[in-house]
C-alpha positions in Angstrom: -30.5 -21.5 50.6 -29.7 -17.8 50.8 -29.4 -15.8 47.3 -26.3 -13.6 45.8 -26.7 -10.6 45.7 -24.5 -8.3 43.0 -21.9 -6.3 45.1 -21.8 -3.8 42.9 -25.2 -3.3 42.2 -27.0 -4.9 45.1 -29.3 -6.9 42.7 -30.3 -10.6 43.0 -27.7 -12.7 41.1 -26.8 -16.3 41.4 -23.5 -16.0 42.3 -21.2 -13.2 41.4 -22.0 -10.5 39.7 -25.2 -10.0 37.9 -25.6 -10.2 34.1 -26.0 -6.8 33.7 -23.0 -5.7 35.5 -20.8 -8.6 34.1 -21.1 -7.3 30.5 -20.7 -3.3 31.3 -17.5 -4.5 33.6 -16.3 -7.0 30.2 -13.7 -5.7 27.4 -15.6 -7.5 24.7 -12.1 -6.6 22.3 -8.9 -5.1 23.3 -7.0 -2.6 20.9 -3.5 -1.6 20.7 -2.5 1.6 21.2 -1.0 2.0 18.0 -0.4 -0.2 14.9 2.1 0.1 12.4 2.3 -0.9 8.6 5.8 -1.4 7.6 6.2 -0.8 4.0 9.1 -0.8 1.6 9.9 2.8 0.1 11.9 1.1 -2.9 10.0 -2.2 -3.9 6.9 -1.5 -2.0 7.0 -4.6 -0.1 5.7 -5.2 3.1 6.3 -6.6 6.4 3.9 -8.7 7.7 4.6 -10.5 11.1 7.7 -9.9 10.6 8.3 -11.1 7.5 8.9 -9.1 4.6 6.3 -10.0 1.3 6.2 -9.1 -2.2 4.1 -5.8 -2.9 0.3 -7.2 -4.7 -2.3 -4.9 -6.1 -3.0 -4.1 -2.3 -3.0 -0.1 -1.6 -2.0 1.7 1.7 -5.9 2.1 2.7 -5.7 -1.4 2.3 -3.2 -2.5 4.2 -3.7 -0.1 6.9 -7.5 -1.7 7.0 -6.2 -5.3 7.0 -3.5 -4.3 10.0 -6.4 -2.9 12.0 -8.4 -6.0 11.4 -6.1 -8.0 12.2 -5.0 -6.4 15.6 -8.4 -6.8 17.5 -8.5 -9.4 19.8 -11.6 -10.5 21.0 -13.1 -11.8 24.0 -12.9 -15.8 23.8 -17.0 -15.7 25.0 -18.4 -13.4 22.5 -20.6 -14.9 20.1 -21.2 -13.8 16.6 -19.4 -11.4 16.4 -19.7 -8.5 13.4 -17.0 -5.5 13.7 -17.0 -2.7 11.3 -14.0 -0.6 10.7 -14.1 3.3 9.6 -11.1 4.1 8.0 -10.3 7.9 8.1 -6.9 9.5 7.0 -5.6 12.1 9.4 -2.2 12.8 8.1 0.4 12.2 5.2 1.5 8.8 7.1 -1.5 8.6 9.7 -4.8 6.6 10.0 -7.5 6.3 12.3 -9.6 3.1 12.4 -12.8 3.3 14.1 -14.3 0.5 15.3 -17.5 -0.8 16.4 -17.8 -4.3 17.3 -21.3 -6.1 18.0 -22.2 -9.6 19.0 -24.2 -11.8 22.0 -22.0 -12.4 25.2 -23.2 -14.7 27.8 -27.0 -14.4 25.8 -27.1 -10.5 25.9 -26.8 -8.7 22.6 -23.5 -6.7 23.4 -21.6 -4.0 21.5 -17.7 -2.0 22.3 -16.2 0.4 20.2 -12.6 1.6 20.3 -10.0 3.4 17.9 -6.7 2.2 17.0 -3.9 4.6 15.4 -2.2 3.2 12.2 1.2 4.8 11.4 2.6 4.1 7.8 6.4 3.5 8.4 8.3 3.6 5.7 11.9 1.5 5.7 14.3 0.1 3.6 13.7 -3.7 3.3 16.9 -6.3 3.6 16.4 -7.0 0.6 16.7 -4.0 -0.8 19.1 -2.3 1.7 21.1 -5.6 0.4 21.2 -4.7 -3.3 21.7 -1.0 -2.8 24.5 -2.3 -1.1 26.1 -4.5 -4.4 25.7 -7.4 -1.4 26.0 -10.9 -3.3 27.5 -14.2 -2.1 27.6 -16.4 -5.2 27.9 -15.7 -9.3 26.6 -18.3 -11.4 28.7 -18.7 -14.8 26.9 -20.0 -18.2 29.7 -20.3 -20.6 29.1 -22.0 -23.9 30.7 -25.6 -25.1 34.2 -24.7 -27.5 31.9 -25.9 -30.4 29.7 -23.4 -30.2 27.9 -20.5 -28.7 25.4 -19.9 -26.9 22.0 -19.0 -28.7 19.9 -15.9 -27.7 17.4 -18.1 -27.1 19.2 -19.8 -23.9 20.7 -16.2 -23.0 16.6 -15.1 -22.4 15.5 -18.1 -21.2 18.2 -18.7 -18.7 17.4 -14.9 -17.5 13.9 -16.2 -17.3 14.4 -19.3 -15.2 16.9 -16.9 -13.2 14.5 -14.4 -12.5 11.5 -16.8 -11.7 13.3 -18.9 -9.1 14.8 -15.7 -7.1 10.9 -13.8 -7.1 9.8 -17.6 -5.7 12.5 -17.9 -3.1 11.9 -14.7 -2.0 8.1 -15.5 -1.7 9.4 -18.7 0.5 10.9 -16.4 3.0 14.7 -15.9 1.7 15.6 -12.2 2.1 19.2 -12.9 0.4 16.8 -14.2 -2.9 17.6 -11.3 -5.0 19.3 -10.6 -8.6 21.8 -8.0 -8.1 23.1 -8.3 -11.7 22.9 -10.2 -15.2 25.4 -9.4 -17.5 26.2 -10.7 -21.0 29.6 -11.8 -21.2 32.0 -13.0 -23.9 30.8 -16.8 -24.6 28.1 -16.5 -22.1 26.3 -15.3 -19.4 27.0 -14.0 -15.5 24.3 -14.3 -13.1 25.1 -12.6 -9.7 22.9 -13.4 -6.8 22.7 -12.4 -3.4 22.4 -15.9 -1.4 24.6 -19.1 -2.1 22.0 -21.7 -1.7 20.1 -19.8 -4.8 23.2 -20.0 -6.8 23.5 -23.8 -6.3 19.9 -24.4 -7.1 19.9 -22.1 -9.8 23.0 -23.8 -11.3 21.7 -27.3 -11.0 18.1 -26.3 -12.8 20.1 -25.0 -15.6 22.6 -27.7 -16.0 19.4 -29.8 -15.8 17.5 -28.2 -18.6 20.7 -28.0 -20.9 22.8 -30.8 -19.4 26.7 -29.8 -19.2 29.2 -29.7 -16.8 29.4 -28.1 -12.8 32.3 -26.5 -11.3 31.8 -24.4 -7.7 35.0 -22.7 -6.2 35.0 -20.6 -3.3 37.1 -17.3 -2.2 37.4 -16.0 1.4 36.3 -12.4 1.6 36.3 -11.6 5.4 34.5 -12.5 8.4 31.2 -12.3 10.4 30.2 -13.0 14.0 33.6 -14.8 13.8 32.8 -17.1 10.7 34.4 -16.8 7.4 32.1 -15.5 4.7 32.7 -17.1 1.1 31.6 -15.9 -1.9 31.3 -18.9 -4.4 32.0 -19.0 -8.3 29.1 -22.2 -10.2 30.5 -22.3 -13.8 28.1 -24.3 -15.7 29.9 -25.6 -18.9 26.9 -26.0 -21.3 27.3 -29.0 -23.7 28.0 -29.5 -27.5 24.9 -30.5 -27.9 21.2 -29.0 -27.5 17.6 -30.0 -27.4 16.1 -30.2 -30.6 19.5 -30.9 -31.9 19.8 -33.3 -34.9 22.3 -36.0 -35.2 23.4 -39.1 -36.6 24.0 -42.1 -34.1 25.1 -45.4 -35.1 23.7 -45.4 -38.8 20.4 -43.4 -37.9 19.1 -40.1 -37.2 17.9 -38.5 -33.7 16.8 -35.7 -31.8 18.2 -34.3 -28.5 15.2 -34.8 -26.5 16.9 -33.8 -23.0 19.7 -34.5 -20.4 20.1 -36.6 -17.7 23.5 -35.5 -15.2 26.1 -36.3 -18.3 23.7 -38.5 -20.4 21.9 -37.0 -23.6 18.4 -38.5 -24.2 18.0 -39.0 -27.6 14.5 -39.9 -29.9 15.0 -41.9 -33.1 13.4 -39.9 -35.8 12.6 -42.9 -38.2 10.9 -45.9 -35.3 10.1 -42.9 -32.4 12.3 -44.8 -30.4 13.7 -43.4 -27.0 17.8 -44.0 -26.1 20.8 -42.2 -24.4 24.3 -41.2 -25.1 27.2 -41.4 -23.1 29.1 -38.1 -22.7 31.9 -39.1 -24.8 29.5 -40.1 -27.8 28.0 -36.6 -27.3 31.0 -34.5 -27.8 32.1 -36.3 -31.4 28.3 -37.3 -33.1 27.9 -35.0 -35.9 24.9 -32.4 -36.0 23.1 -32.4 -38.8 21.0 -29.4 -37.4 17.8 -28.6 -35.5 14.2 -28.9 -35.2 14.1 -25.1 -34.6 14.6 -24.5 -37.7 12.4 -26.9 -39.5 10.2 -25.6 -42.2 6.6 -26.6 -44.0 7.4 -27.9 -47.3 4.5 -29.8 -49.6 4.2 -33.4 -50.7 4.6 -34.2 -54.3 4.4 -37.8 -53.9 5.2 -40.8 -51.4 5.7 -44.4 -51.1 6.8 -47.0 -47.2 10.1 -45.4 -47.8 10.5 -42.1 -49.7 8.5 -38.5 -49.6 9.1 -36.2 -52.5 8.6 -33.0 -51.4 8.8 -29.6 -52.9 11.8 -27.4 -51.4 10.4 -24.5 -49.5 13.0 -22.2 -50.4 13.4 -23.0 -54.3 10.2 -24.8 -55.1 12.6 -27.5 -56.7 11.6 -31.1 -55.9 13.9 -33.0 -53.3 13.6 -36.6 -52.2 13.7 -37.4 -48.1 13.7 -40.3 -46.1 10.1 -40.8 -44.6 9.3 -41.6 -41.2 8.0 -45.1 -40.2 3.9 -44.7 -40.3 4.0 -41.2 -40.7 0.4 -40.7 -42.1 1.1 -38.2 -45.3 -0.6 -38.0 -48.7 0.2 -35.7 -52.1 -1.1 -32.3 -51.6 -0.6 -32.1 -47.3 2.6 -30.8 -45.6 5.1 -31.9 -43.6 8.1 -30.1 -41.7 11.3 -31.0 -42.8 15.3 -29.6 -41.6 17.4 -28.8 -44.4 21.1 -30.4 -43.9 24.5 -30.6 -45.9 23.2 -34.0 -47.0 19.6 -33.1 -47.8 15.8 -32.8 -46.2 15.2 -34.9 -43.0 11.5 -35.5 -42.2 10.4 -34.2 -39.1 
């Protein structure tokens, strides 16, 4: 049988080119020319194949690193590899990422070295270009029930809930996930967003956590692409009642524990017993008041029924229902709600 010989080299091979000349002829990695890392000049964001991201504790040198890491592409033969990268900064906006990449190809210890360019491009994300813009689509209304107000407490924590689903759709991918304003309003609050879908969401985890009533209405503003953009209105109605809210049901005392669409979850204070309320019952029950605004007061003396207590506000003694096996002796304290009609034990 007659041997190979290398053409290029002219040495004995068994069939193509020798080893030797294989690996000097092999691109162990390819480069780009150039890379870029696409950065937000307002929110510091980044774009990251093609997709914009929230800005982390991650610094230019970082990113610019991470970009040149990611844009070698290696040979699909090369074995173990290891690749260092030299970072060096070569201009206000310019990197240069030196590279020197090692590893075993075909069973010969084989290294390459190449430079990529980074550029630092700094943009306007959609996002951002969006809010500059006052760019929204829906508002979301919180307006209190006519028998009272809203507290502060469900102003900030409707802000909150606000706030934490638009950072997480945005993290999803939703470029229209944005705040562009909360204001505080006569009897409540407006939230004005820049996507539709997160107003409807948003709306329906509020009325959720504070039950309450829905309304969405729409207004044509113009076209696009030759579709008509809408910009929708969610009024959430909140209701009379709220959790932690006291009341007397059908000859016994609850808590609001929750809502359920138009139903109030309710938990008997006396048995611990769990219930609902229609709607109706909801808007006529009386409130007594709530558990927020209970307060430590010490036990004088107690029998199955009765707690005398000591009034935390005058130091007077006051008698008060007590809870089926609640575990209390003289001397230990319990947290009770003052009401028109006396001290309910928590």
């Amino acid at each position: 049988m007659k041997q190979a010989i290398c053409h290029r080299c002219g040495q004995p091979t068994v069939e193509g080119l020798c080893p030797k000349c294989t690996l000097e002829v092999t691109r162990l990695a390819s480069c780009p020319d150039v890379v870029e890392v696409v950065i937000c000049s307002v929110c510091g964001s980044r774009q990251i194949k093609g997709r914009w991201q929230l800005p982390d504790s991650s610094t230019v040198e970082d990113l610019a690193y991470q970009a040149a890491e990611e844009a070698i592409c290696l040979h699909e033969e090369l074995a173990e590899p290891h690749i260092e990268i030299d970072l060096r900064k070569i201009g206000a906006t310019r990197y240069q990422a030196d590279i020197d990449i090692q590893g075993i190809f075909r069973g010969q210890s084989a290294s390459e070295h190449c430079e990529i360019p980074i550029r630092i491009k700094m943009v306007a994300c959609e996002r951002c270009s969006r809010m500059a813009g006052k760019y929204f689509e829906s508002t979301v209304q919180l307006r209190a029930n006519a028998a009272r107000s809203m507290t502060q407490k469900e102003i900030d924590e409707c802000k909150k809930i606000a706030q934490d689903m638009a950072d997480s759709g945005y993290r999803g991918g939703d470029n229209l996930s944005f705040i562009q304003e909360i204001k505080e309003v006569k009897g409540g609050l407006d939230i004005i967003l820049g996507s539709t879908q997160l107003g409807r969401r948003m709306a329906r985890a509020i009325m959720e956590r504070y039950g309450g009533k829905l309304l969405e209405t729409a207004k044509l503003v113009g076209k696009k692409d030759s579709r008509d953009l809408y910009r929708s209105t969610l009024l959430v109605r909140f209701p009379k009642l709220k959790r932690g809210d006291i009341v007397s049901y059908r000859g016994s005392l609850y808590s609001v524990a929750g809502f359920v669409g138009k139903t109030t979850l309710i938990s008997s204070l006396r048995e611990g017993r769990r219930c609902s309320m229609s709607e109706e019952s909801s808007e006529t029950v009386e409130v007594l008041g709530n558990k927020s605004d209970a307060k430590a007061a010490m036990v004088i003396s107690e029998d199955e029924d009765v707690l005398e207590i000591m009034d935390p506000d005058t130091y007077q003694t006051a008698l008060a229902a007590r809870p089926r096996d609640l575990p209390v002796k003289p001397g230990e304290e319990v947290m009770v709600v003052r009401t028109a009609d006396g001290f309910i034990v928590l």
